[in-house]
C-alpha positions as CSV (number, residue, x, y, z in Angstrom):
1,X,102.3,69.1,108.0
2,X,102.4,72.5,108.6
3,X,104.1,73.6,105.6
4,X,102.8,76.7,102.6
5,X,101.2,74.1,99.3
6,X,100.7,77.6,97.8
7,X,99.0,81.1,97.5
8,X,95.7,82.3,96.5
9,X,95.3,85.8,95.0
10,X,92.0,87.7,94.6
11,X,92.9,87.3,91.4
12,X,92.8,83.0,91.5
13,X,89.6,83.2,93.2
14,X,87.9,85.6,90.7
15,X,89.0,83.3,88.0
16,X,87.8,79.9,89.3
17,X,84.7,81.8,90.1
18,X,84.5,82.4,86.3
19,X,85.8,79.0,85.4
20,X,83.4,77.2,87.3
21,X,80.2,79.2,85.9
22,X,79.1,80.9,89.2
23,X,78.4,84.2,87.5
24,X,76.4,83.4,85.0
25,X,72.9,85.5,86.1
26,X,74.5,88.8,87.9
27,X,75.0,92.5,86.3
28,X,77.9,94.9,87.1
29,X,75.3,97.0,88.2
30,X,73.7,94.5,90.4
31,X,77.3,94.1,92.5
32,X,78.5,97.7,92.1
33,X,79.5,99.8,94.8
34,X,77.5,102.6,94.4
35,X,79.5,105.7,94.2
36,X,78.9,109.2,93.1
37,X,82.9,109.7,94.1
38,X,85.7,110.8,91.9
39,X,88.5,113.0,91.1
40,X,89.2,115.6,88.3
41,X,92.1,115.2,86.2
42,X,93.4,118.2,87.4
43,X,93.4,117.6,90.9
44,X,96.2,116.6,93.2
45,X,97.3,113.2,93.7
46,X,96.8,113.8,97.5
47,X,93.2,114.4,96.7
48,X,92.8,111.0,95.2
49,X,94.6,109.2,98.1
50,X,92.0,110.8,100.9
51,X,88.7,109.9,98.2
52,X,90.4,106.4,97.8
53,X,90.6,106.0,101.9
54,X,87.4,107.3,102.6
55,X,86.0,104.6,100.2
56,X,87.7,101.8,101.2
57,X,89.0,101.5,97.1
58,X,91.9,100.9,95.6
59,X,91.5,102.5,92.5
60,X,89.1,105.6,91.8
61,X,87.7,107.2,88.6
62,X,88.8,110.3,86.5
63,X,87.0,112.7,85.3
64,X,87.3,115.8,83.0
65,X,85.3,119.3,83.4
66,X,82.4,118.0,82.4
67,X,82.2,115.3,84.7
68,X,82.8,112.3,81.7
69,X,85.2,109.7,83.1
70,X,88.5,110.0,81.5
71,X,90.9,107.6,83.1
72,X,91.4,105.8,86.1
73,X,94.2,106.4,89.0
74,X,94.8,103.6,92.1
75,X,97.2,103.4,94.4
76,X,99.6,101.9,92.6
77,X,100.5,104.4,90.4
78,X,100.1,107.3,93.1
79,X,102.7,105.5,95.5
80,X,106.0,106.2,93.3
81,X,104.9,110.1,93.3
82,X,103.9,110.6,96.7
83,X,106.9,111.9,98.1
84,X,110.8,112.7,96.9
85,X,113.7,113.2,98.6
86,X,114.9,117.0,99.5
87,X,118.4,117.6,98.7
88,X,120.6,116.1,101.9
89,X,120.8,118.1,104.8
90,X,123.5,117.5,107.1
91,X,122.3,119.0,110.2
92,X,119.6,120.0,111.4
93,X,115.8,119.2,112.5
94,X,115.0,118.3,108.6
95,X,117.9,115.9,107.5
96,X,116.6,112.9,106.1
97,X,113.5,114.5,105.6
98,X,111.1,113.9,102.3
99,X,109.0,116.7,100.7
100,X,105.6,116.2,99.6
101,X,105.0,116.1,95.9
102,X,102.0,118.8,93.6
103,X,101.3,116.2,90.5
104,X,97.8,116.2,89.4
105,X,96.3,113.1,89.0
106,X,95.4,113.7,85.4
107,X,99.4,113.4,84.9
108,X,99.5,110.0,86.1
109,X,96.1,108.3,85.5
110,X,95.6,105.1,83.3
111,X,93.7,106.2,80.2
112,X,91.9,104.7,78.6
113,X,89.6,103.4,81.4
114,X,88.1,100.2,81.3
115,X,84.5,101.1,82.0
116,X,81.2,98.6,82.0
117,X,76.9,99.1,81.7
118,X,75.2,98.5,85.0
119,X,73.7,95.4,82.3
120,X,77.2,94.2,81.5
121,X,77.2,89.9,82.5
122,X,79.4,89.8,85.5
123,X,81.2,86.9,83.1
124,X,82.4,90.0,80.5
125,X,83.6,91.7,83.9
126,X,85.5,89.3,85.0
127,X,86.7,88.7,81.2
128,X,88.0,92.1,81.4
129,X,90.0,92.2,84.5
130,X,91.7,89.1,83.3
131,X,92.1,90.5,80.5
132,X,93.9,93.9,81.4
133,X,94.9,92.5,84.6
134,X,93.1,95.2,86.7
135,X,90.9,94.7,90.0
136,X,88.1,97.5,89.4
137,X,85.8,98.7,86.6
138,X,84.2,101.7,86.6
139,X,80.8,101.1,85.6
140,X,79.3,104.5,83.5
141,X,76.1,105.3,82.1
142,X,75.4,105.9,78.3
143,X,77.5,109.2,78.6
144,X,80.3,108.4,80.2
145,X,79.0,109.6,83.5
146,X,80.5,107.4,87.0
147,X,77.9,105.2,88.3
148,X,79.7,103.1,90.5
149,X,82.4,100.5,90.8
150,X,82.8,97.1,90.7
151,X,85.8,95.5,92.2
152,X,86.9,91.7,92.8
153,X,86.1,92.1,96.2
154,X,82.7,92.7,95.3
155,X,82.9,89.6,92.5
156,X,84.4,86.9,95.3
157,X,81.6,88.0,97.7
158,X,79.0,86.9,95.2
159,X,81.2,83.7,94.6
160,X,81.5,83.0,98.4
161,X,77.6,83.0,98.8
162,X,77.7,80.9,95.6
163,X,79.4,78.1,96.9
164,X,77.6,78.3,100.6
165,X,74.6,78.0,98.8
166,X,76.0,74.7,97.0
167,X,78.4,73.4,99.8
168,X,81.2,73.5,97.6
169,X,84.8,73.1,98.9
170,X,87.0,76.0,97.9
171,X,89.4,73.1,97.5
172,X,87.4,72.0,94.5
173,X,86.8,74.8,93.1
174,X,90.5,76.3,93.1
175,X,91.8,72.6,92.5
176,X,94.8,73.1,95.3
């Protein structure tokens, strides 16, 4: 009584969503957060962080001068950039102090993105983030354009009304 049987990730639920055919009718672009939002490759990391907060994302797209996405950047790969250490100082107002750090994020971006249709099956979404072990897609039109993104979040949401609409136990579903 009282004691941790185990852990669910955002990860488990998305897969027993899959496992258990609860996805079988939605779109990627049915479930995507629409979002005319990204970042050029040649922009700071900084600016990535701020888009990424103001969208409540984790991850955002990348795009080159011609607005065709090129890669992806999250925070996960910003967070070992964003600051360094300045050489020691032994006195002063700034010892101990960090510096910030002027990468761009085309420096540091995962290429190449894993990018959907709006028409993509929600199954081949959540195929892919299995897959490459990722929690967003960028979904792109016919030229490569950004469209929107989809995001596990967005995937257990459709999952969670799923199984309200069929009373079935989480329990069942994630066989704890």
């Amino acid at each position: 009584r009282g004691r941790l049987k185990g852990l669910i990730r955002r990860m488990d639920l998305v897969k027993a969503a899959w496992e258990n055919n609860m996805l079988t009718a939605a779109k990627a672009g049915d479930l995507m957060s629409e979002m005319p939002r990204y970042v050029k490759e040649h922009q700071s990391i900084h600016n990535a962080v701020q888009a990424m907060r103001g969208l409540s994302i984790r991850a955002i797209p990348v795009v080159n001068r011609v607005e065709k996405v090129v890669g992806v950047v999250g925070y996960k790969d910003i967070a070992p950039y964003l600051y360094v250490p300045k050489h020691r100082e032994r006195f002063g107002d700034f010892a101990g102090e960090k510096s910030a750090v002027n990468i761009t994020v085309g420096s540091i971006m995962r290429t190449p993105p894993i990018t959907v249709s709006p028409e993509t099956k929600l199954e081949k979404c959540v195929e892919l983030m299995l897959e490459n072990d990722i929690s967003t897609l960028i979904v792109v039109d016919a030229n490569a354009t950004p469209l929107g993104v989809l995001t596990m979040i967005d995937i257990i949401a459709v999952s969670y009304t799923h199984l309200r609409a069929h009373e079935t136990s989480l329990h069942l579903v994630c066989r704890l």
